[in-house]
NUDREN-663274 format. One record per residue: residue number from 0; z, x, y of N, C-alpha, C in turn. Coordinates in steps of 0.1 Angstrom, whole numbers, plus 5000, padded with zeros to 4 digits. Layout:
- num  n.w  n.u  n.v  ca.w  ca.u  ca.v  c.w  c.u  c.v
- NUM  Z  X  Y  Z  X  Y  Z  X  Y .
...
% end
This chain:
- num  n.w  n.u  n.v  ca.w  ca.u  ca.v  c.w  c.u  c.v
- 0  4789  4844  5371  4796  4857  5369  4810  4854  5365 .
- 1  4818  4840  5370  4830  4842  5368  4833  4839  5350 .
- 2  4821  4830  5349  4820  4826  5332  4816  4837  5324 .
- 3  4810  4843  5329  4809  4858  5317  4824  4865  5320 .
- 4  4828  4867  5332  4843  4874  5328  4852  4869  5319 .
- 5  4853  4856  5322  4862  4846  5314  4856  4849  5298 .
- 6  4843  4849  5295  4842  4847  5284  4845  4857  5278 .
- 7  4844  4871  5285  4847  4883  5281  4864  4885  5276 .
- 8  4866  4884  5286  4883  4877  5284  4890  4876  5274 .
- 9  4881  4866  5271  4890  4855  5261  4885  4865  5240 .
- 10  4873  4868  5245  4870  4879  5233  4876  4891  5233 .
- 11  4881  4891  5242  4893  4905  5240  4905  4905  5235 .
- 12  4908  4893  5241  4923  4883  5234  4917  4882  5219 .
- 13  4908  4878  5217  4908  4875  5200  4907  4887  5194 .
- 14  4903  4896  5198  4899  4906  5190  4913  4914  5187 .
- 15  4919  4912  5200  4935  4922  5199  4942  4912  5188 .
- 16  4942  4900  5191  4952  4892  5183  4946  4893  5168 .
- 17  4935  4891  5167  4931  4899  5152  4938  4911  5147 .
- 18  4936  4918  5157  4944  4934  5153  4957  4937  5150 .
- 19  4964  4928  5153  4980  4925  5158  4984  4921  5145 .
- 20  4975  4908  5135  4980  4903  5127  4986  4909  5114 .
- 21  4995  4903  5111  5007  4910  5099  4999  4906  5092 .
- 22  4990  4896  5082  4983  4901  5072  4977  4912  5068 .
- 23  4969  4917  5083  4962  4926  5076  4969  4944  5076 .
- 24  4979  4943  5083  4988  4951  5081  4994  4956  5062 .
- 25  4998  4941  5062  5005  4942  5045  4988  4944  5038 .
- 26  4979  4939  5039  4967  4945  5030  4966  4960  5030 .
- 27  4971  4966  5044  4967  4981  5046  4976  4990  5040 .
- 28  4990  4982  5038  4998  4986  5032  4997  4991  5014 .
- 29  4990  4982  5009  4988  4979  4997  4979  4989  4994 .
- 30  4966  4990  5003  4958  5002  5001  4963  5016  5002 .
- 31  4973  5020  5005  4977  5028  5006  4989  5034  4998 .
- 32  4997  5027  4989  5000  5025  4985  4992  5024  4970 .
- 33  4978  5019  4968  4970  5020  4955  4965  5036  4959 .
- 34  4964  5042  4973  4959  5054  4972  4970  5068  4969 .
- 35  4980  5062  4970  4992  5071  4971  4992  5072  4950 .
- 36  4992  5062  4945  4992  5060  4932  4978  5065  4927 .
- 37  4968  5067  4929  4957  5074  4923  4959  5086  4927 .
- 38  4969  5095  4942  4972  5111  4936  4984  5112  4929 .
- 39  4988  5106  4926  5006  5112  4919  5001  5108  4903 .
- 40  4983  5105  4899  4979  5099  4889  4971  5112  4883 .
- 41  4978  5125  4885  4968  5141  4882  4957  5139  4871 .
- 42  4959  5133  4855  4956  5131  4850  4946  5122  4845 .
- 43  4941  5109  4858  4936  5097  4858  4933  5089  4843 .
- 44  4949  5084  4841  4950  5081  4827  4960  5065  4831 .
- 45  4956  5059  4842  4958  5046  4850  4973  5049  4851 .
- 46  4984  5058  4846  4995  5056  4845  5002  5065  4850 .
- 47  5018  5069  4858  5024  5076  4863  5037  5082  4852 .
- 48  5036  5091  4847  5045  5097  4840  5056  5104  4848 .
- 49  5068  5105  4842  5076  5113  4847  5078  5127  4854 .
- 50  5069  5135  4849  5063  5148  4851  5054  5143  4863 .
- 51  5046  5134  4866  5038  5134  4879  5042  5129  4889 .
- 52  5055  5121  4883  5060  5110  4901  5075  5121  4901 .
- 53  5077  5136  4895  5082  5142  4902  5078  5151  4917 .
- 54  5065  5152  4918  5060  5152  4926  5063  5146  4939 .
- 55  5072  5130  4940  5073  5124  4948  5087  5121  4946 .
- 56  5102  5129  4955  5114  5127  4951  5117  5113  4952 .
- 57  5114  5105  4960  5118  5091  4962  5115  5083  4945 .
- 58  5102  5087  4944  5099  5078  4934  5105  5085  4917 .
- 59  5107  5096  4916  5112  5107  4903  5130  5100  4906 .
- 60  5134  5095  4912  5151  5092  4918  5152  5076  4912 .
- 61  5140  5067  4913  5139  5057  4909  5131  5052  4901 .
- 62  5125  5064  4889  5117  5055  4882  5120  5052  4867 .
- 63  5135  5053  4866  5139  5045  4857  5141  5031  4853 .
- 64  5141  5031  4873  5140  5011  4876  5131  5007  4880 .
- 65  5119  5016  4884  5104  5012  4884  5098  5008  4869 .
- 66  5104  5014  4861  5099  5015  4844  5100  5002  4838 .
- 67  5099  4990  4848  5103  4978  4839  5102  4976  4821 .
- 68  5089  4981  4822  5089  4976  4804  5096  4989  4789 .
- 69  5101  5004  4802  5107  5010  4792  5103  5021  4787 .
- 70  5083  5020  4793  5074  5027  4784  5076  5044  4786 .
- 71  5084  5045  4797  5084  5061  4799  5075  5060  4811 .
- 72  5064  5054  4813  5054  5056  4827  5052  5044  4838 .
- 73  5047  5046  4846  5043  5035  4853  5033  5031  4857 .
- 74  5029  5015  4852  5017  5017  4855  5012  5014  4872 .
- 75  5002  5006  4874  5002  5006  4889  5006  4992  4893 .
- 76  5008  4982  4883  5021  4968  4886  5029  4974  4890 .
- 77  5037  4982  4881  5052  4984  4881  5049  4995  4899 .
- 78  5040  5002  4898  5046  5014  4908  5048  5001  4924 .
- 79  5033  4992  4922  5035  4986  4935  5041  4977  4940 .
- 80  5049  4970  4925  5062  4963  4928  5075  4969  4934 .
- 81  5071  4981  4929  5084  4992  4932  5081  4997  4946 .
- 82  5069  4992  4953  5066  4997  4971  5070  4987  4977 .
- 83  5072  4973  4970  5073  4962  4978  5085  4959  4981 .
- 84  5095  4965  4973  5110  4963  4973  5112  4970  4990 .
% end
């Protein structure tokens, strides 16, 4: 009996310390972040125009410096470089 508690134990400890871990946090982050970018994407035309990331003040305030290449839009490099900052 005391070896199944223990073993129990110890698989609870792993499971929380799995849960805890900062990678899979930053993965969740990312997903969310790719889902945030497919609605501010109205037109599903892979890219964020000015007219649609006004939708989102944070990102309409900065997407002149999200616009690395200039194009007028963003694609979803630039938007999720621009979540990483």
């Amino acid at each position: 009996m005391t070896k199944l508690i223990a073993l129990l134990a110890a698989t609870l400890l792993t499971v929380t310390a799995y849960a805890g871990d900062d990678k899979e946090h930053k993965d969740h982050g990312m997903k969310s972040s790719a889902l945030t970018f497919d609605s501010l994407d109205k037109n599903g035309d892979a890219q964020i125009s000015k007219t649609e990331a006004s939708a989102d003040k944070t990102l309409s305030d900065s997407f002149a410096k999200a616009d690395t290449n200039g194009d007028g839009y963003l694609s979803k490099s630039e938007y999720t470089a621009r979540t990483k900052s």
